[in-house]
LOLUM-912854 format. One record per residue (C-alpha): y, x, z; residue number from 1. Coordinates in pm, 1 decimal. Example, Ala and Ser with C-alpha at 12.3 -4.5 7.8 and 13.67 -1.06 7.14 Angstrom:
# LOLUM-912854
py->-450.0	px->1230.0	pz->780.0	seq->1
py->-106.0	px->1367.0	pz->714.0	seq->2
END
This chain:
# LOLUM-912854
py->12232.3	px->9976.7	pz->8584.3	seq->1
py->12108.4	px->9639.3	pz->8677.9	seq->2
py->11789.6	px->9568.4	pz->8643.3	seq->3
py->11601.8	px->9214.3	pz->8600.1	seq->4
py->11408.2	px->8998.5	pz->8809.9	seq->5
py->11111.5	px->9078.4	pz->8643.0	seq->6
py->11133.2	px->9464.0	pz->8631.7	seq->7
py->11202.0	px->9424.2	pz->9023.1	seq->8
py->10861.4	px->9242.1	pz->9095.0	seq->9
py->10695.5	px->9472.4	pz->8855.1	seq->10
py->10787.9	px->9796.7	pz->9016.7	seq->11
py->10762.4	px->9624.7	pz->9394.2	seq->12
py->10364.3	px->9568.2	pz->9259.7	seq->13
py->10367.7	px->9942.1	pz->9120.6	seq->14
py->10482.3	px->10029.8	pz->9409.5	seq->15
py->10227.9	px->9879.5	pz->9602.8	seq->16
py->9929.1	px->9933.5	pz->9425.6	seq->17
py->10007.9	px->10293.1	pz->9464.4	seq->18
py->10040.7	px->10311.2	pz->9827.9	seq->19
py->9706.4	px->10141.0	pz->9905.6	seq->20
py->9562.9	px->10395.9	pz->9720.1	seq->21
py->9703.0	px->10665.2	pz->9919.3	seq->22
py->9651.4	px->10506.1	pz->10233.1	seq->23
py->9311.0	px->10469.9	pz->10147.2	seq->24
py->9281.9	px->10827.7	pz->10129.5	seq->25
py->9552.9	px->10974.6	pz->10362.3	seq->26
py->9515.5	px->10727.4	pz->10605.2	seq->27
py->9821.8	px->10482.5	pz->10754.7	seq->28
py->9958.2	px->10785.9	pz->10898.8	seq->29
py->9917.6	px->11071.9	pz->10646.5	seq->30
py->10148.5	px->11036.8	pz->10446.6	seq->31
py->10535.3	px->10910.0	pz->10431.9	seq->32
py->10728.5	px->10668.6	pz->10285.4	seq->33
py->10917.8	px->10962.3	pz->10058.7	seq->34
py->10533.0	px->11051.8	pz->9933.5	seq->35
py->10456.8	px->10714.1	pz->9877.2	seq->36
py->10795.1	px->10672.4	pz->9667.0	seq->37
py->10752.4	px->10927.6	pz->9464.1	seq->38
py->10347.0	px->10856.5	pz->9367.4	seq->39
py->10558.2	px->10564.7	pz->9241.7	seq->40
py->10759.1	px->10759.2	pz->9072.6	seq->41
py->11083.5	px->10657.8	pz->9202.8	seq->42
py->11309.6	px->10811.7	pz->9498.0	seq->43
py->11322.3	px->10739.4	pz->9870.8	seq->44
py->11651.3	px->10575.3	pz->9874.3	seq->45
py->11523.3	px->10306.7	pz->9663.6	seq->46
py->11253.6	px->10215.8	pz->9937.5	seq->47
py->11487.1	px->9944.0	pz->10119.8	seq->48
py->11545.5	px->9773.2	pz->9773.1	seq->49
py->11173.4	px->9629.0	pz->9811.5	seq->50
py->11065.2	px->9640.4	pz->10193.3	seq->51
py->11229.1	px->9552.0	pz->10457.4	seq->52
py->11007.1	px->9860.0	pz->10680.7	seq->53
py->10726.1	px->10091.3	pz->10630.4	seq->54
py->10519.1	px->9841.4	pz->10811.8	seq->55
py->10609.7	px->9571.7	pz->10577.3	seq->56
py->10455.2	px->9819.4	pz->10266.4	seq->57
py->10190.2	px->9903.8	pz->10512.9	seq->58
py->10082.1	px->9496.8	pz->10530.5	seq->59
py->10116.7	px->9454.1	pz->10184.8	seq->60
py->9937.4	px->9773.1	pz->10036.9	seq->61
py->9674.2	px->9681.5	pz->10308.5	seq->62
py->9620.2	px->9309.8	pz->10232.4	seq->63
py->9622.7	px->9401.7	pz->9863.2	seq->64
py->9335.4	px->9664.7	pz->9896.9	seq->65
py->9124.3	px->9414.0	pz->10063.3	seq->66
py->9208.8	px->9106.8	pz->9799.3	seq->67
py->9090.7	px->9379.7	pz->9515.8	seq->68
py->8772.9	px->9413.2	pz->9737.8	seq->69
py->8654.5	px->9057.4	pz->9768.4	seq->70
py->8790.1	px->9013.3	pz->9413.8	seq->71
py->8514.2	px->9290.5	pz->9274.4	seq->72
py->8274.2	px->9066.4	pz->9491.4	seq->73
py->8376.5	px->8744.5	pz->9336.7	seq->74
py->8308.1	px->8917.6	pz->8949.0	seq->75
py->7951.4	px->9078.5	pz->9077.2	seq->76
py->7868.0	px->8769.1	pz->9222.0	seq->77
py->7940.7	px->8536.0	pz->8896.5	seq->78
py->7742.9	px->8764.9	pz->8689.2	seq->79
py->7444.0	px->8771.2	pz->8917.4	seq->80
py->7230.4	px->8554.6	pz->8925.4	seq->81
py->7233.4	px->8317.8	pz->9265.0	seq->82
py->6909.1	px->8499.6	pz->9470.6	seq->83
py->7037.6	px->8836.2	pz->9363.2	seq->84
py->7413.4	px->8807.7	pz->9491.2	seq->85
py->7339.5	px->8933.3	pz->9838.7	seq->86
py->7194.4	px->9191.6	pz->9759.4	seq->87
py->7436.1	px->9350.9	pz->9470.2	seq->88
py->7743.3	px->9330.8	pz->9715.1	seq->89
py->7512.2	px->9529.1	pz->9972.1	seq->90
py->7392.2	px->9807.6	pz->9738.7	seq->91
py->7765.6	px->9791.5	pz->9502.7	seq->92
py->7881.2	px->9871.0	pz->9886.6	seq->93
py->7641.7	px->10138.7	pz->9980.5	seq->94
py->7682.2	px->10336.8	pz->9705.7	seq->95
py->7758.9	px->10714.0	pz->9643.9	seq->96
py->7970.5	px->10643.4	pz->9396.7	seq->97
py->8168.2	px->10422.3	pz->9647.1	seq->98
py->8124.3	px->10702.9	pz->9924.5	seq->99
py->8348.3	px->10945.4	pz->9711.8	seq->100
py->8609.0	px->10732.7	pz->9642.8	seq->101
py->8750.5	px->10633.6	pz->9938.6	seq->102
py->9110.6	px->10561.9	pz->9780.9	seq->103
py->8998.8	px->10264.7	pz->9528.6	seq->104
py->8731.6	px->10157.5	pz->9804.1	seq->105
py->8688.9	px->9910.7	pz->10085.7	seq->106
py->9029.0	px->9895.4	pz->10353.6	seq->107
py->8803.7	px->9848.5	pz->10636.8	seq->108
py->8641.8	px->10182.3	pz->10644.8	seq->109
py->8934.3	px->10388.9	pz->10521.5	seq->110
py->9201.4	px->10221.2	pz->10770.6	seq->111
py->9040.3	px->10014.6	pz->11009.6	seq->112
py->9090.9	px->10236.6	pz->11268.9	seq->113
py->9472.2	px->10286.7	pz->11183.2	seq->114
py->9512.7	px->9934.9	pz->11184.6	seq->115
py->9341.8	px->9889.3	pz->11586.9	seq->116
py->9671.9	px->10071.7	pz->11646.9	seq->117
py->9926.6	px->9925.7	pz->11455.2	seq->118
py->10127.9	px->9638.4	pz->11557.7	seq->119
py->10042.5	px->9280.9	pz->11618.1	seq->120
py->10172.6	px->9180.4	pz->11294.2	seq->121
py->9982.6	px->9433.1	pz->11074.1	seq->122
py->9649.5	px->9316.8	pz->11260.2	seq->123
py->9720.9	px->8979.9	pz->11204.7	seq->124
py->9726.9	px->8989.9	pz->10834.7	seq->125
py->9424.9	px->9259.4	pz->10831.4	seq->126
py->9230.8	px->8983.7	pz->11028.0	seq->127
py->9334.1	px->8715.2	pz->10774.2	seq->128
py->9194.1	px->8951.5	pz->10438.4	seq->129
py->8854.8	px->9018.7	pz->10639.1	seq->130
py->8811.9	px->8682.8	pz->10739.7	seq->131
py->8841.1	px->8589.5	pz->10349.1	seq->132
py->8561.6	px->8878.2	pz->10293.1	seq->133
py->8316.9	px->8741.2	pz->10558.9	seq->134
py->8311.3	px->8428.6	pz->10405.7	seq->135
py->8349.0	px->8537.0	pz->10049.0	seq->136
py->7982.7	px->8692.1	pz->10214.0	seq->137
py->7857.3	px->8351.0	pz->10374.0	seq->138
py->7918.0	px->8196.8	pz->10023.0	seq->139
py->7618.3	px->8393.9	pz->9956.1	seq->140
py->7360.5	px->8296.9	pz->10179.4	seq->141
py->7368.9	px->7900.9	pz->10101.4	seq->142
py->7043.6	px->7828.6	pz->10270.4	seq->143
py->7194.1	px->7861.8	pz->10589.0	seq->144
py->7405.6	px->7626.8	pz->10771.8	seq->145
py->7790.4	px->7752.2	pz->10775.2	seq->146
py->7827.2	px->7900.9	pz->11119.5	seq->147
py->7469.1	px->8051.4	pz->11087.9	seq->148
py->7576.6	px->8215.6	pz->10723.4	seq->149
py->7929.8	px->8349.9	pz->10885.1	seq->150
py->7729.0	px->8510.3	pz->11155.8	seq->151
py->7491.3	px->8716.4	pz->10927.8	seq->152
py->7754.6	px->8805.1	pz->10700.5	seq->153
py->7960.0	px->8892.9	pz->11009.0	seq->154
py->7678.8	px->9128.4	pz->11098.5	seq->155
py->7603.9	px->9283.6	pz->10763.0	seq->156
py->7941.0	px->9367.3	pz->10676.0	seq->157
py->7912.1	px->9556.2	pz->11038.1	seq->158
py->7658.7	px->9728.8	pz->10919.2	seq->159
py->7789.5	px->9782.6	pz->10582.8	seq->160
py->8089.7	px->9927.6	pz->10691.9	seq->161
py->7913.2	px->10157.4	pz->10960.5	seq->162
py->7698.6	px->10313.1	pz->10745.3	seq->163
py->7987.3	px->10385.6	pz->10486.2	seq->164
py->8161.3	px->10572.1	pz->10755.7	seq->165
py->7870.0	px->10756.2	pz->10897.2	seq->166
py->7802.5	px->10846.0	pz->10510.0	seq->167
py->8150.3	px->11017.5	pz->10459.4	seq->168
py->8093.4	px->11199.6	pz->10758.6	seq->169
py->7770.8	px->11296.6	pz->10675.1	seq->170
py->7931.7	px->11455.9	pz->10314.0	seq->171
py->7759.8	px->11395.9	pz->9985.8	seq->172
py->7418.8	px->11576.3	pz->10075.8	seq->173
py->7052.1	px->11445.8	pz->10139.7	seq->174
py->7151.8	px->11345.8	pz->10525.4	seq->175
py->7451.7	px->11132.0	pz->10331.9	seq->176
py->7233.1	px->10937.2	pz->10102.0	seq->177
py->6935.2	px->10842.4	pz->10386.3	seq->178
py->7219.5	px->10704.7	pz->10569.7	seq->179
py->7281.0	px->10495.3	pz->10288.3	seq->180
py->6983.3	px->10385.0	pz->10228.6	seq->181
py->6871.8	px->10254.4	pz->10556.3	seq->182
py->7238.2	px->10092.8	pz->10594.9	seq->183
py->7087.5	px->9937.3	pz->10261.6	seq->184
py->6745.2	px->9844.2	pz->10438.2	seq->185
py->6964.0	px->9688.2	pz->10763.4	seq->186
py->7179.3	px->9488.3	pz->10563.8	seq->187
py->6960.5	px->9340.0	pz->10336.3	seq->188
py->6716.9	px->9253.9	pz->10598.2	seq->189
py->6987.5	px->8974.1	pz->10683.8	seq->190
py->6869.2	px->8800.1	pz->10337.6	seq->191
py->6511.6	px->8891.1	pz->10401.0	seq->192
py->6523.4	px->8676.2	pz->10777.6	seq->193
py->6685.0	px->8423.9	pz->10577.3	seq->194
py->6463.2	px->8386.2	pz->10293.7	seq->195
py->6212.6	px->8387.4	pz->10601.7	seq->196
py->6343.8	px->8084.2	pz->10739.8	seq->197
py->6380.6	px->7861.8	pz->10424.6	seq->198
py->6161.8	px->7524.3	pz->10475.3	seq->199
py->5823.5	px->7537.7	pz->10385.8	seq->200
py->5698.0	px->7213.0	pz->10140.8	seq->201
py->5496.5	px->6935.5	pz->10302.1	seq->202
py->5164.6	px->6934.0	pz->10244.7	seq->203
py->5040.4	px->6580.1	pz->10033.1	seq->204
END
């Protein structure tokens, strides 16, 4: 059976959209390209119809988790109003109910340290989705001057991202949640300095 153009790029999107979702969870390691076929719902020999290698679904499912990310970012932050923007990315982030669902949640945190190992190519487009995050971030903080915004969201996301790993670590109990919450406290302290630093009027 032939199939058309269009049923091709929709199950090369399926396909994708599942694997990010298991990487998230399994890890880029954990589980293999038959798995990720069949969460598809399709067999392994059809793999090499739609990627040229398991690293070229790896960079895709990867780059397409973190686009979903700074896309949820993007919707909070139009439906917030301008002062509160920060701040809803940073507690959206540090959230239980993010915590527990590692496989619809941030790439960073579930595969970062997969991706410190893969190749040069897979880095290189990880880089290029977390660069769009940081500034997606920056956007945020408009009282600064560029570079100084970039460097504060730079070191929030750090901390973001920190304390969502230490979290999972930590399980879902009491010791999870103060982890949270003074990742919460760190990261919104980067608002807090900035608010700090706005101009003060002239006096007549």
């Amino acid at each position: 059976m032939r199939y058309t153009k269009e049923h091709k790029q929709e199950t090369h999107a399926r396909i994708v959209r599942k694997a990010s979702v298991r990487l998230r969870e399994k890890g880029a390691h954990g589980i293999g390209v038959a798995d990720l076929m069949k969460e598809a719902g399709l067999t392994h020999g059809g793999f090499y119809a739609h990627f040229g290698s398991r690293e070229a679904l790896v960079v895709e499912a990867f780059s397409y988790a973190m686009e979903r990310s700074t896309e949820r970012w993007r919707k909070m932050a139009e439906a917030t109003p301008p002062e509160k923007r920060f701040a809803a990315i940073v507690e959206n982030y540090l959230s239980a109910l993010h915590r527990d669902d590692p496989g619809h949640g941030c790439a960073i945190t579930a595969l970062g340290p997969d991706i410190a190992r893969e190749s040069a190519r897979t880095r290189k487009a990880f880089a290029a989705k977390l660069g769009e995050m940081i500034e997606m971030m920056a956007d945020q903080l408009p009282d600064l001057p560029r570079k100084a915004a970039r460097a504060r969201a730079i070191a929030a996301l750090s901390t973001m991202a920190g304390a969502l790993v230490l979290s999972r670590v930590a399980g879902t109990g009491e010791f999870s949640e103060e982890i949270l919450s003074a990742g919460r406290e760190a990261a919104l302290a980067v608002a807090s300095r900035v608010s700090a630093r706005k101009p003060r009027a002239k006096a007549n």
